[in-house]
Structure formats: C-alpha cells, structure tokens
C-alpha positions in Angstrom: 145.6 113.3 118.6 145.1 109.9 118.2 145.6 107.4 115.1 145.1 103.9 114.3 146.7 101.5 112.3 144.7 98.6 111.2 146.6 95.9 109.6 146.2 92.3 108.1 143.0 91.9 105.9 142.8 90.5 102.7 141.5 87.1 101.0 140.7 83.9 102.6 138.9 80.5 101.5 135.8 79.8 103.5 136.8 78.1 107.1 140.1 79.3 106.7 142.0 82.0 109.4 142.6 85.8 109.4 144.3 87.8 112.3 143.6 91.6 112.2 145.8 94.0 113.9 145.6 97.7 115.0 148.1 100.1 116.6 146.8 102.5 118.8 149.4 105.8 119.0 148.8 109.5 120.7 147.5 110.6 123.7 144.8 107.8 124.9 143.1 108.2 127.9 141.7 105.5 130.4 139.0 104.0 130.4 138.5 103.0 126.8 137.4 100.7 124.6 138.9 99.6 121.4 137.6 97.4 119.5 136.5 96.3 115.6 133.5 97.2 113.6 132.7 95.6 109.8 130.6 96.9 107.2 129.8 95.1 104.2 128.6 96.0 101.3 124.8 97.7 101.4 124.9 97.1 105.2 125.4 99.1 108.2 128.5 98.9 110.0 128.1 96.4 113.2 130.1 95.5 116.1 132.0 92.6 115.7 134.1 92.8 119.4 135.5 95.0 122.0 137.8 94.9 124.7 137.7 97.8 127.7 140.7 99.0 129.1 140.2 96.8 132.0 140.0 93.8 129.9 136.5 92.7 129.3 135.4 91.4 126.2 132.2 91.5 124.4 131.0 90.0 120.7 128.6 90.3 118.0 125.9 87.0 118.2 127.3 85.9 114.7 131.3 86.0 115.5 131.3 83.9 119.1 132.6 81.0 119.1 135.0 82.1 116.0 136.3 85.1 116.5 138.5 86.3 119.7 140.1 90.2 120.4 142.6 90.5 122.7 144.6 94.1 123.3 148.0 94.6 125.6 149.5 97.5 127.2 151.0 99.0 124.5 147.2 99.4 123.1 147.7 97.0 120.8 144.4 95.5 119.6 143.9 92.3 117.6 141.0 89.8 116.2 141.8 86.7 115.6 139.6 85.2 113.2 138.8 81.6 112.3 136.1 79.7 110.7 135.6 82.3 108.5 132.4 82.8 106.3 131.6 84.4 103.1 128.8 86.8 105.2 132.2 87.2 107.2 133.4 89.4 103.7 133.3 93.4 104.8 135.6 96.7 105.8 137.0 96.0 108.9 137.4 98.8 111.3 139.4 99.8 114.7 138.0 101.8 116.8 138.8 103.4 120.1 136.2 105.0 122.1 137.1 107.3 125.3 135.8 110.8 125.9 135.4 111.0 121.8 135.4 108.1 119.2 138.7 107.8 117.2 138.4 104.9 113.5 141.3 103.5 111.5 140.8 103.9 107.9 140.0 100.1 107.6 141.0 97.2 105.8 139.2 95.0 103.6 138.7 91.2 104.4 137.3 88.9 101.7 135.9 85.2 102.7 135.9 83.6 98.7 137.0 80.4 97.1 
C-alpha cells in the first residue's frame, strides 16, 4: 500500500513564495510519476507538474516560468512555488501514478492580501 504525505500549504500575499512537499512511503514501483494537481473552487482539478521516475519534468501553461517540482530518491516530491497569484488559490494534491494512481489528502494553498 502506498501513502502520501503532502505538506506546506497555507496563506501567502500575491508574488510572494510557497514550497509544497510530499512523502511518498510503501511499496512503489518503477516507472512512476509523482507529481501535484490543484483544484480550486468550482473547477476541475488540473495538472500543475510532474516529474517521472527518470527525472523529466512537465508543467501546466499557467505555472512555467513560476513554479518548479523536483523529487529525490527517497521519493520525495516538492513544488516550489513563486510569483504566486490569487488564480494560484486551490487544494493542492500529490499524486503518484504507476500501475494504479495513489492521491494525498491535499492541502490548501491561499494567494490573498
């Protein structure tokens, strides 16, 4: 069985910086893909990035430039989030994807002044 941890949302001014975190534990199987999807309120929930096993990246049209995810070999993924927008405000969740798709519980990021 496999969990995730997601950690580090909460409340941030408008350009300011947020790094999310999530601890992938259990039996994980190469190749995968973890990465983080958001869903904000009366929206579907959208890829923001994802990193495969093998280390290549990919990111929603509306993050690049702002946001990078980065994972290590302890399956360890993170977003690091800067120049953050109030459209940025959502659920964020982890997500690992190998022979089935395993989701954190998510945590709730809020771009507000």
């Amino acid at each position: 069985q496999v969990q995730l941890a997601e950690s580090g949302g909460g409340l941030v001014q408008p350009g300011g910086s947020l790094t999310l975190s999530c601890a992938a534990s259990g039996s994980i199987f190469s190749p995968n893909t973890m990465g983080w999807y958001r869903q904000a309120p009366g929206k579907q929930r959208e890829l923001v990035a994802a990193v495969t096993s093998g280390g290549r990246t990919s990111y929603a049209d509306s993050v690049k430039g702002r946001f990078t995810i980065s994972r290590d070999v302890k399956n360890t993924v993170s977003l690091q989030m800067n120049s953050l927008k109030p459209e940025d405000t959502a659920v964020y969740y982890c997500s690992l994807k190998t022979a089935r798709d395993y989701w954190g519980k998510g945590t709730l990021v809020t771009v507000s002044s």
